[in-house]
DRENDO-1510 file (C-alpha; in Angstrom, 1 decimal, always signed):
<recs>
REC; n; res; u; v; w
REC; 1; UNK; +0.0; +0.0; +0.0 .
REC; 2; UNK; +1.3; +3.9; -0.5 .
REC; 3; UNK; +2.1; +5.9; +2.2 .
REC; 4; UNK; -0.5; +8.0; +0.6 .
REC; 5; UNK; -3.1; +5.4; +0.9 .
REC; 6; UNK; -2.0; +4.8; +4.7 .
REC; 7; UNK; -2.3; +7.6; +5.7 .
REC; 8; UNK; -5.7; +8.2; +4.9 .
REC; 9; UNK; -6.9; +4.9; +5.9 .
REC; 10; UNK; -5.4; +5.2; +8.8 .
REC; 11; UNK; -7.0; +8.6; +9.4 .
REC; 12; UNK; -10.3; +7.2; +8.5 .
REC; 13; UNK; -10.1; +3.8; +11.0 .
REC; 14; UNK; -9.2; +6.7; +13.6 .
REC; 15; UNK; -12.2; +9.0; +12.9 .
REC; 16; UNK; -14.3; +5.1; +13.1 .
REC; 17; UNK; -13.1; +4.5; +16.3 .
REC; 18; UNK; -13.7; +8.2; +17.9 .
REC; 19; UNK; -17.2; +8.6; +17.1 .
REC; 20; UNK; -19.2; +8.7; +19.9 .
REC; 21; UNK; -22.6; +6.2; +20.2 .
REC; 22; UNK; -24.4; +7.9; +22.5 .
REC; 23; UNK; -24.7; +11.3; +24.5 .
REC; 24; UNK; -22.9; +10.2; +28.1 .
REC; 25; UNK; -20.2; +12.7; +28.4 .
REC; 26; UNK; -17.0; +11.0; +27.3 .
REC; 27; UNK; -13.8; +10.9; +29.2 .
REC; 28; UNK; -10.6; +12.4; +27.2 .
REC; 29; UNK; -8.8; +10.3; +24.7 .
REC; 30; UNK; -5.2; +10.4; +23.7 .
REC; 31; UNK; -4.5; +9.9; +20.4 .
REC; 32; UNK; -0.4; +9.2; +19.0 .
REC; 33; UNK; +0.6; +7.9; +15.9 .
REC; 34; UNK; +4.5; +6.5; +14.8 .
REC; 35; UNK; +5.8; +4.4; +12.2 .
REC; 36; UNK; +6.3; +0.5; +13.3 .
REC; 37; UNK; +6.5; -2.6; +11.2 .
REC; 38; UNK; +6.1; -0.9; +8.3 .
REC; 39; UNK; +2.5; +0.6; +8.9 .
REC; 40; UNK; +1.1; +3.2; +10.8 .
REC; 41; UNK; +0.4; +2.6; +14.8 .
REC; 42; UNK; -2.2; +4.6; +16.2 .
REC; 43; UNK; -2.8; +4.4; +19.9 .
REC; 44; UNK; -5.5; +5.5; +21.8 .
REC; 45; UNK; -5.8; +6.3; +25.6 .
REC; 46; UNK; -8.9; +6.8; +27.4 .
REC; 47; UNK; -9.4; +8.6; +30.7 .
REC; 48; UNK; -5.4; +9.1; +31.1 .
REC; 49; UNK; -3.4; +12.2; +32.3 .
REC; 50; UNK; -2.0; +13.7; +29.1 .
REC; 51; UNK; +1.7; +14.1; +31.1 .
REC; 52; UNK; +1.0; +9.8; +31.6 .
REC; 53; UNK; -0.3; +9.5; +28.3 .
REC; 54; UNK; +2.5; +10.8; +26.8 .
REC; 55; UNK; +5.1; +8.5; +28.9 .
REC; 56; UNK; +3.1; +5.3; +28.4 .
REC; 57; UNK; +3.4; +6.6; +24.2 .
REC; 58; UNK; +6.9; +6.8; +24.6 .
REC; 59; UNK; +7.5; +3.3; +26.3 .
REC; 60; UNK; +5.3; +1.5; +23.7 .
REC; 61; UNK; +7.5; +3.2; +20.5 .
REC; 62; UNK; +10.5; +2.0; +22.3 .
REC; 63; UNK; +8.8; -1.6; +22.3 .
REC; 64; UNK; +8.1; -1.5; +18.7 .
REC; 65; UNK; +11.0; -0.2; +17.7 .
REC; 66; UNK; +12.8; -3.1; +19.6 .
REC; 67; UNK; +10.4; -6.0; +18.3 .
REC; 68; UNK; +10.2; -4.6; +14.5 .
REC; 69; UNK; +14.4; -4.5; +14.7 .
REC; 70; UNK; +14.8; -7.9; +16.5 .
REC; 71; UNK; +11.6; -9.6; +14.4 .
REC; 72; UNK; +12.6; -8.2; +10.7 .
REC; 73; UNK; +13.8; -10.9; +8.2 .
REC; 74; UNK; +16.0; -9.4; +6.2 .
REC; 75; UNK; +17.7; -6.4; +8.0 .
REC; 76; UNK; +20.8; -7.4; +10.3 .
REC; 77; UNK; +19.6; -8.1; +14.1 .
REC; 78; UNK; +18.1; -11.3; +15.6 .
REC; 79; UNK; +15.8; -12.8; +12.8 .
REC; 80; UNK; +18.2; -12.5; +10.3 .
REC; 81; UNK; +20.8; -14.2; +12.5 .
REC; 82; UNK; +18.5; -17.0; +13.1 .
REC; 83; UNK; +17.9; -17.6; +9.2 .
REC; 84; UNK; +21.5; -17.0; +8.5 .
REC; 85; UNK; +22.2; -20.2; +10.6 .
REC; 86; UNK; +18.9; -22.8; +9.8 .
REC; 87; UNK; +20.1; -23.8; +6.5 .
REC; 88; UNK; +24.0; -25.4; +8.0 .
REC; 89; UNK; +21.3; -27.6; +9.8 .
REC; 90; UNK; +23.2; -27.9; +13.2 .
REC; 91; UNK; +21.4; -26.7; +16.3 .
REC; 92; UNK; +22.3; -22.7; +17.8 .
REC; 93; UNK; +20.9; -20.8; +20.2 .
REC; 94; UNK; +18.0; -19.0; +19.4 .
REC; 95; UNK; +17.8; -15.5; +20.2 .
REC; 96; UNK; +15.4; -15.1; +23.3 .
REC; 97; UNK; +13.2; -12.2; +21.1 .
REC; 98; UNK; +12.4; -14.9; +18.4 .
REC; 99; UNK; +11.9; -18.3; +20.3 .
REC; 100; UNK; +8.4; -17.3; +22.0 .
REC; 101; UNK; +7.5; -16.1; +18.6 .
REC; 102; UNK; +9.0; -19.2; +16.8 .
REC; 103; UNK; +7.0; -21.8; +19.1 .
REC; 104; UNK; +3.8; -19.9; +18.4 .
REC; 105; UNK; +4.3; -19.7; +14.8 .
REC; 106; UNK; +4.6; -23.7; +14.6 .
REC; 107; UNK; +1.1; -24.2; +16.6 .
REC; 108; UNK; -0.9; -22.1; +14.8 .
REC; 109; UNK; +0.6; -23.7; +11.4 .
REC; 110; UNK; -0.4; -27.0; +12.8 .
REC; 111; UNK; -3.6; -25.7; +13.6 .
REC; 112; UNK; -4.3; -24.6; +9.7 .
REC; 113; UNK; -2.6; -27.3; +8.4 .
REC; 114; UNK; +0.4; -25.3; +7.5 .
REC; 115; UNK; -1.7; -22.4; +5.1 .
REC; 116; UNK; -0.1; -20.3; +7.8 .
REC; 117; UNK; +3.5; -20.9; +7.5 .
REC; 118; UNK; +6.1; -18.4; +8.3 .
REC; 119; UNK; +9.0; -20.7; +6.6 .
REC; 120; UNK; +8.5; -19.6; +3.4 .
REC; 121; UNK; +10.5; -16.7; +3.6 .
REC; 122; UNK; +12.5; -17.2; +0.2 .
REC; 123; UNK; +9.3; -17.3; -2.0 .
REC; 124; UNK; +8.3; -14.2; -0.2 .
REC; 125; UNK; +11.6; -12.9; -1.0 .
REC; 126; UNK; +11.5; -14.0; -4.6 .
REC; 127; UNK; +8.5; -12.5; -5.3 .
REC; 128; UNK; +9.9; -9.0; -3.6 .
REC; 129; UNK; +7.3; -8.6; -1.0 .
REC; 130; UNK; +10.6; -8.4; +1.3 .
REC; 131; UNK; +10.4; -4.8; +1.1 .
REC; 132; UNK; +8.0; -2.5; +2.1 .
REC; 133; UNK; +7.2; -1.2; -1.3 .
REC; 134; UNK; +7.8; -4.2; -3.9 .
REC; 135; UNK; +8.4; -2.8; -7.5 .
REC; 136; UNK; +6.1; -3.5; -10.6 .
REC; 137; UNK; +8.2; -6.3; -12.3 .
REC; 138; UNK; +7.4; -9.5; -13.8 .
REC; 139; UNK; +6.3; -12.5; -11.7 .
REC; 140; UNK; +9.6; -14.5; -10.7 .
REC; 141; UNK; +10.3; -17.5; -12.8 .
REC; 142; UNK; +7.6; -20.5; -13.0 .
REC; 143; UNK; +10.4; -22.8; -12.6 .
REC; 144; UNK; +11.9; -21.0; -9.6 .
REC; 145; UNK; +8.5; -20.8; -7.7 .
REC; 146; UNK; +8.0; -24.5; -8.3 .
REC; 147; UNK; +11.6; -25.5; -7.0 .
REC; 148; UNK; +10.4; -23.8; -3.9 .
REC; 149; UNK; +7.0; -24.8; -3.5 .
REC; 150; UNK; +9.3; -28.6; -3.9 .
REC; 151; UNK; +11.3; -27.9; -1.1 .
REC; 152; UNK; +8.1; -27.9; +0.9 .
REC; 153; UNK; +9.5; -25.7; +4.1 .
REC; 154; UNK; +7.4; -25.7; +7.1 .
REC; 155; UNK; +7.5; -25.1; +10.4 .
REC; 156; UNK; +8.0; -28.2; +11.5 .
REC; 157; UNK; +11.1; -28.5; +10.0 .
REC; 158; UNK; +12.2; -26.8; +13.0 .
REC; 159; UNK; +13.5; -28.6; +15.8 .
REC; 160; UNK; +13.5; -27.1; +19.1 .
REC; 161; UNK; +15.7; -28.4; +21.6 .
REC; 162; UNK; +15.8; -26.1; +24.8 .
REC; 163; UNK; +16.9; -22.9; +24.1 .
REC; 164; UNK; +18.3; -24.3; +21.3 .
REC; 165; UNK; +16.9; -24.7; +17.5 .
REC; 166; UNK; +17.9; -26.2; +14.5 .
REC; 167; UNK; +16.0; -26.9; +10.9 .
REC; 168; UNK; +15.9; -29.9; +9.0 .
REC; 169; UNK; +15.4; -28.5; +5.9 .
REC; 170; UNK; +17.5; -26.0; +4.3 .
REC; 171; UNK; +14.6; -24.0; +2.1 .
REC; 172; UNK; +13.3; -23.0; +5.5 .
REC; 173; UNK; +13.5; -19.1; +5.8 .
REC; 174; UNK; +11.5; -17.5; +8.4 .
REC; 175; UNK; +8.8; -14.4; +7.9 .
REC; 176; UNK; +6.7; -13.3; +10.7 .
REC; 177; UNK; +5.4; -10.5; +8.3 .
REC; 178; UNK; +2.2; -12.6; +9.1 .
REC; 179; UNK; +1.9; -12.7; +12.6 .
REC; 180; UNK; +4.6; -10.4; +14.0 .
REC; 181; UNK; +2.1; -7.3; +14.1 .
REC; 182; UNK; -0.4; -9.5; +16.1 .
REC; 183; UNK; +2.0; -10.6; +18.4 .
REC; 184; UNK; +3.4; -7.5; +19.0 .
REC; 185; UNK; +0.4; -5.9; +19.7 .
REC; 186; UNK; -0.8; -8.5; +22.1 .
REC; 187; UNK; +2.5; -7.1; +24.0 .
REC; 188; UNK; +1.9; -4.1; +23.8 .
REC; 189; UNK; -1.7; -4.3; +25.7 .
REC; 190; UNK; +0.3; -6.2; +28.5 .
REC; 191; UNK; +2.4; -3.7; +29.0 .
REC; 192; UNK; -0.6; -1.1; +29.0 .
REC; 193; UNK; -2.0; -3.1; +31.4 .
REC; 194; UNK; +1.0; -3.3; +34.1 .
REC; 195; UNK; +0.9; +0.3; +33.5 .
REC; 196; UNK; -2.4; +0.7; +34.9 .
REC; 197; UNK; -4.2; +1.6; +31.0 .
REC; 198; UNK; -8.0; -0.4; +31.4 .
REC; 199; UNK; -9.5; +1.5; +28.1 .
REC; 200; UNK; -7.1; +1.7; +24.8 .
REC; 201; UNK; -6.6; +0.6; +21.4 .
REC; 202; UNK; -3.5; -0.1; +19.6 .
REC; 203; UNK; -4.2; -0.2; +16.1 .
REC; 204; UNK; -1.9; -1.2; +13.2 .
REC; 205; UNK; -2.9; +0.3; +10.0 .
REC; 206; UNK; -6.8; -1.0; +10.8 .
REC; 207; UNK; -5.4; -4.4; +12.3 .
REC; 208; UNK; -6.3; -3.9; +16.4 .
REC; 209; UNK; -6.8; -4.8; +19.4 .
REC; 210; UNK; -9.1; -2.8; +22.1 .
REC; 211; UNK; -9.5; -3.0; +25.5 .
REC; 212; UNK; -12.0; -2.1; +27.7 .
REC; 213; UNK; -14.7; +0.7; +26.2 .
REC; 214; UNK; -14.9; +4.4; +25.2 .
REC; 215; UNK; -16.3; +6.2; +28.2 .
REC; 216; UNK; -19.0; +3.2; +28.4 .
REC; 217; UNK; -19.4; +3.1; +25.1 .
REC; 218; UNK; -17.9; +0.2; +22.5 .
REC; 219; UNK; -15.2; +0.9; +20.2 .
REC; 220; UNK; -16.4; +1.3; +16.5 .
REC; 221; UNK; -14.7; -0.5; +13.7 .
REC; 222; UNK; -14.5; +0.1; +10.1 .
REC; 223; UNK; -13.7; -3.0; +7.8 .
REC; 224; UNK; -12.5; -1.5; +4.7 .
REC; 225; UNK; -13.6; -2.8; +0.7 .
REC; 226; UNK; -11.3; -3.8; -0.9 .
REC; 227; UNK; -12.0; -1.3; -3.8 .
REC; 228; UNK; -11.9; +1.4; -1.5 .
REC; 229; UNK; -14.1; +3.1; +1.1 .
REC; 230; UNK; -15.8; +1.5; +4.2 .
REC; 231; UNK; -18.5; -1.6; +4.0 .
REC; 232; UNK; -18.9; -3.0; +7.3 .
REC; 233; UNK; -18.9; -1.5; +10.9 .
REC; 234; UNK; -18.1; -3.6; +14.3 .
REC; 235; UNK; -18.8; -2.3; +17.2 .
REC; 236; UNK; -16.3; -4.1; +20.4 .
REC; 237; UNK; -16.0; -3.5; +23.7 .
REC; 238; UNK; -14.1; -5.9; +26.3 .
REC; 239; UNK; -11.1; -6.9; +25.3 .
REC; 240; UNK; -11.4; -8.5; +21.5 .
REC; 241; UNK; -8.8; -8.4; +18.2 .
REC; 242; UNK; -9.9; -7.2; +14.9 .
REC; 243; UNK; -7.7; -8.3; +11.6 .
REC; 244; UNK; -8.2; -8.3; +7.9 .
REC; 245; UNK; -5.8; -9.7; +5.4 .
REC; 246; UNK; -6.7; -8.2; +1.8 .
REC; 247; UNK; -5.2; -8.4; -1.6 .
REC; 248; UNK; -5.4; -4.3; -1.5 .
REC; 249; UNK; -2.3; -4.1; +1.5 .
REC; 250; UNK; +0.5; -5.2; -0.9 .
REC; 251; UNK; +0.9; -5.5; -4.1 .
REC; 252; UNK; +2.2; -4.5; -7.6 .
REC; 253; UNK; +0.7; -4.5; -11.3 .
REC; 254; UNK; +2.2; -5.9; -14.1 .
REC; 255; UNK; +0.3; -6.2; -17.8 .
REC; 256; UNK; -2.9; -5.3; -16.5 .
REC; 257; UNK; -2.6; -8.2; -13.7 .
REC; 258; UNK; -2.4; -7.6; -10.2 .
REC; 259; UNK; -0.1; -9.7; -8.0 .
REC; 260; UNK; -0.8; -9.4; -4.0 .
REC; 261; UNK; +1.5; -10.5; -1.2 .
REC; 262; UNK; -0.7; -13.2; +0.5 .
REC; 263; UNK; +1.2; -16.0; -1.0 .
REC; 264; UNK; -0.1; -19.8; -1.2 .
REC; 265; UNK; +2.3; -22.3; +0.4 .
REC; 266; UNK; +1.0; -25.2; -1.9 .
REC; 267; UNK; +1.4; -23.1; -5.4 .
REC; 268; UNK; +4.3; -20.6; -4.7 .
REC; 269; UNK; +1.6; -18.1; -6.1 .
REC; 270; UNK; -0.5; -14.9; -4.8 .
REC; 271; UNK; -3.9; -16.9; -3.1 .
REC; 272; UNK; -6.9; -16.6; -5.6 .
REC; 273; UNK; -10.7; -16.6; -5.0 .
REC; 274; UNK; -10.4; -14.1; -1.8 .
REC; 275; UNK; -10.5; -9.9; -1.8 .
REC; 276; UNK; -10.4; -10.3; +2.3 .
REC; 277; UNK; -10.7; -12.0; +5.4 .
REC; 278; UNK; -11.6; -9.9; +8.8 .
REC; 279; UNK; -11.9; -12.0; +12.1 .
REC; 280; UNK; -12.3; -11.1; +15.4 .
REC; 281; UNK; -10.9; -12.9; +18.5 .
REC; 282; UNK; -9.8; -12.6; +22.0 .
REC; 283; UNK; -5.9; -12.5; +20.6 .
REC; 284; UNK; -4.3; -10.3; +18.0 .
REC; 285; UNK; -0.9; -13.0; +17.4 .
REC; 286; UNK; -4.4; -15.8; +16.4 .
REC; 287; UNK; -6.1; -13.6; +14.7 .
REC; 288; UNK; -3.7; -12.3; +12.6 .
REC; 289; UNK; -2.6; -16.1; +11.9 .
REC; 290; UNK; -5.9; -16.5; +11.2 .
REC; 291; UNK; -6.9; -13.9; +8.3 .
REC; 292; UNK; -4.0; -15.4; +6.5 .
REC; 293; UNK; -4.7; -18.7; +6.8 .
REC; 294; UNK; -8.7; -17.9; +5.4 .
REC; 295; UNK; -7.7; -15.9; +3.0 .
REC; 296; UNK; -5.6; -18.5; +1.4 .
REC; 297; UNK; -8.5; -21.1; +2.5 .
REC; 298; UNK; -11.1; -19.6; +0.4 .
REC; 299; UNK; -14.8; -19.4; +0.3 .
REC; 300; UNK; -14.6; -23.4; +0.3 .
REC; 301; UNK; -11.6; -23.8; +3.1 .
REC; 302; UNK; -12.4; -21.3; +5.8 .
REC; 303; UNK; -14.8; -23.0; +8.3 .
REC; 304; UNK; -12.6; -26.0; +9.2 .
REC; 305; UNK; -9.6; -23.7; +9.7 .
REC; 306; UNK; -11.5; -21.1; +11.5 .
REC; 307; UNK; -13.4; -23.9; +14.1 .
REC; 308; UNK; -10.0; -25.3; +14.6 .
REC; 309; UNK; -8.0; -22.4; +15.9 .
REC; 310; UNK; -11.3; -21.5; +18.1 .
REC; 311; UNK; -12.0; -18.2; +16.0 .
REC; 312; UNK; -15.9; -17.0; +16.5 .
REC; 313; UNK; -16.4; -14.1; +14.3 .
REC; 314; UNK; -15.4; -14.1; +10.5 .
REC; 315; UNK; -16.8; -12.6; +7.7 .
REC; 316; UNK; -14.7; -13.3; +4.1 .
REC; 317; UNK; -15.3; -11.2; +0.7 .
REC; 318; UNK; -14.6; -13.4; -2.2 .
REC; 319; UNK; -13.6; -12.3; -5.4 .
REC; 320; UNK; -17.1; -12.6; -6.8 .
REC; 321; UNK; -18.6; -9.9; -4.2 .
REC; 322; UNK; -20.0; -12.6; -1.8 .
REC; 323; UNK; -20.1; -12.2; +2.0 .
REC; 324; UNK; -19.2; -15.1; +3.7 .
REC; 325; UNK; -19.8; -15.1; +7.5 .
REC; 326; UNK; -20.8; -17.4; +10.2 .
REC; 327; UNK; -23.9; -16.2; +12.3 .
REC; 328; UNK; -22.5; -14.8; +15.0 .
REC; 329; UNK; -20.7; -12.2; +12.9 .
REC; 330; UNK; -23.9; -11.9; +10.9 .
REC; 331; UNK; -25.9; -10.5; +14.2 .
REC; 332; UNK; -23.1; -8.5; +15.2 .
REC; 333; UNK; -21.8; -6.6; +12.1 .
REC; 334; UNK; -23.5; -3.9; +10.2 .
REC; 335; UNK; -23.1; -3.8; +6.2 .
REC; 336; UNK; -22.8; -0.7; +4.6 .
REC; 337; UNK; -23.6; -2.1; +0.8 .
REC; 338; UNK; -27.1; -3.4; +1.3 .
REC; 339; UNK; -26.8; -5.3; -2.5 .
REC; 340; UNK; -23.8; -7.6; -1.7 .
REC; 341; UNK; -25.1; -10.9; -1.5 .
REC; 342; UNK; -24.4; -12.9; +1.9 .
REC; 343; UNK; -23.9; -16.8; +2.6 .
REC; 344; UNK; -24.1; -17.8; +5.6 .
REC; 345; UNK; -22.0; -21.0; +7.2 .
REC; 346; UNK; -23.3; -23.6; +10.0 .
REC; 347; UNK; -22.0; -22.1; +13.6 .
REC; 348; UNK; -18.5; -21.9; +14.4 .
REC; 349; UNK; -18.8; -21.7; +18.4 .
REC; 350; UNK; -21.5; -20.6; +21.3 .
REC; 351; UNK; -20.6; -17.1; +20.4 .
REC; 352; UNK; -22.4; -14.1; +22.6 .
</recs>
């Protein structure tokens, strides 16, 4: 996505989550904004001294400034250390930043039967969605993305011995690109919370997590189209994680044909059938799993993934303008585009 087209989108999921749903005088809000993992972070205080508010702002930069340097792939620091060393196959220790984040990684890829898979860093790489702004080029090689997609890395190519970590499989490079902003969120609302913070938001460029309420009010989310503009509205309260993965984030054009960063593990190639994926759940590091794992799932693959990792709420645009959604989401979500026509699946959970 341009900088351009974060930045108002970001504005926009900020003026969403301000807007007041009822006429009890509300509490003051505190409202920062800095660059992290690529995206705009927008916090959001509620009922907090400004001086306070501005510290507890402060702290959380430093911590995602810290994770996005020890977490990043490519750039020198811990992560790239660790997939400097996997492919000699012998067993080092892994840095304490990345082994929390490493187990984690390997559940939930069990859990969706590998559609999330953070090992597939060098057909991420290949197809340049390595950097924050890939360039509009031709597709990589057919033959190249097949001897990949052969090599069949995986998270479970990983051994874990102690502190201590090895991989079995030399293809394996890791990207957390799909979960490290989910994680790192989840952090940062336990450190809110030892501070003494009950009502915030920390919002990635739209992908959040809230606790608590807006002066006794819940939190109002937009769900962007995919084409632009706002088409859904959730309202939370509590302590609940919103994330969409769309084809809209990343991506680049070439001949007339657009190529998105959501890659499939099984083809090598950009997921098809899916505009976006938006799921709610009591953790951001699952549900941000989660919308990848969908995405790439389909209209046809989503429900068995989704029941399995415990997710309640989900509601997936396909390419052909259908809403797919389990009830639950279906009472609690309000469409904005009355026309799009809406299937609904069996329930996933008891959901409230």
């Amino acid at each position: 996505m341009r900088a351009e087209q974060i930045r108002i989108w970001g504005l926009l999921c900020c003026l969403m989550l301000l807007l007041p749903s009822g006429c009890r005088r509300a509490d003051p809000v505190y409202n920062t904004r800095f660059l992290a993992f690529g995206t705009l972070m927008d916090l959001s205080l509620v009922g907090v001294e400004p001086q306070k508010a501005e510290e507890v702002a402060q702290l959380l930069e430093q911590d995602f400034a810290f994770m996005q340097r020890a977490w990043h792939a490519w750039d020198p620091g811990p992560l790239g250390r660790v997939n400097r060393l996997l492919p000699t196959g012998k067993f080092f220790a892994a840095p304490p930043s990345i082994l929390p984040l490493l187990r984690k990684s390997q559940q939930l890829a069990r859990q969706t039967d590998d559609l999330f898979n953070p090992a597939i860093g060098k057909l991420i790489a290949l197809w340049g969605f390595h950097t924050d702004a890939p360039a509009c080029r031709p597709p990589p090689d057919a033959r190249a993305i097949r001897n990949l997609v052969r090599a069949d890395p995986k998270m479970s190519d990983i051994e874990v011995r102690g502190i201590e970590i090895r991989s079995k499989n030399p293809a394996v490079q890791l990207d957390f690109g799909a979960i490290g902003k989910g994680y790192g969120i989840d952090l940062a609302i336990d450190h809110l919370r030892e501070l003494g913070i009950r009502n915030a938001i920390v919002n990635a460029g739209g992908d959040l997590r809230a606790i608590g309420d807006r002066s006794g009010h819940p939190w109002r989310i937009a769900i962007r189209h995919p084409n632009g503009g706002v088409f859904a509205i959730l309202q939370i309260a509590g302590d609940e994680s919103v994330f969409t993965s769309g084809d809209y984030e990343r991506n680049f054009i070439y001949e007339g044909k657009t190529y998105h960063h959501i890659i499939d593990p099984r083809t090598g190639w950009p997921a098809e059938g899916t505009r976006s994926v938006t799921v709610v759940h009591s953790d951001a590091t699952t549900a941000d799993a989660a919308a990848t794992a969908l995405f790439i799932a389909g209209s046809e693959g989503w429900y068995p993934i989704a029941r399995r990792l415990g997710i309640r709420y989900v509601l997936l645009l396909d390419s052909q303008g259908r809403i797919h959604m389990n009830p639950a989401m279906a009472k609690r979500v309000q469409l904005l585009e009355g026309d799009l026509p809406v299937l609904l699946s069996p329930p996933l959970l008891d959901a409230p």
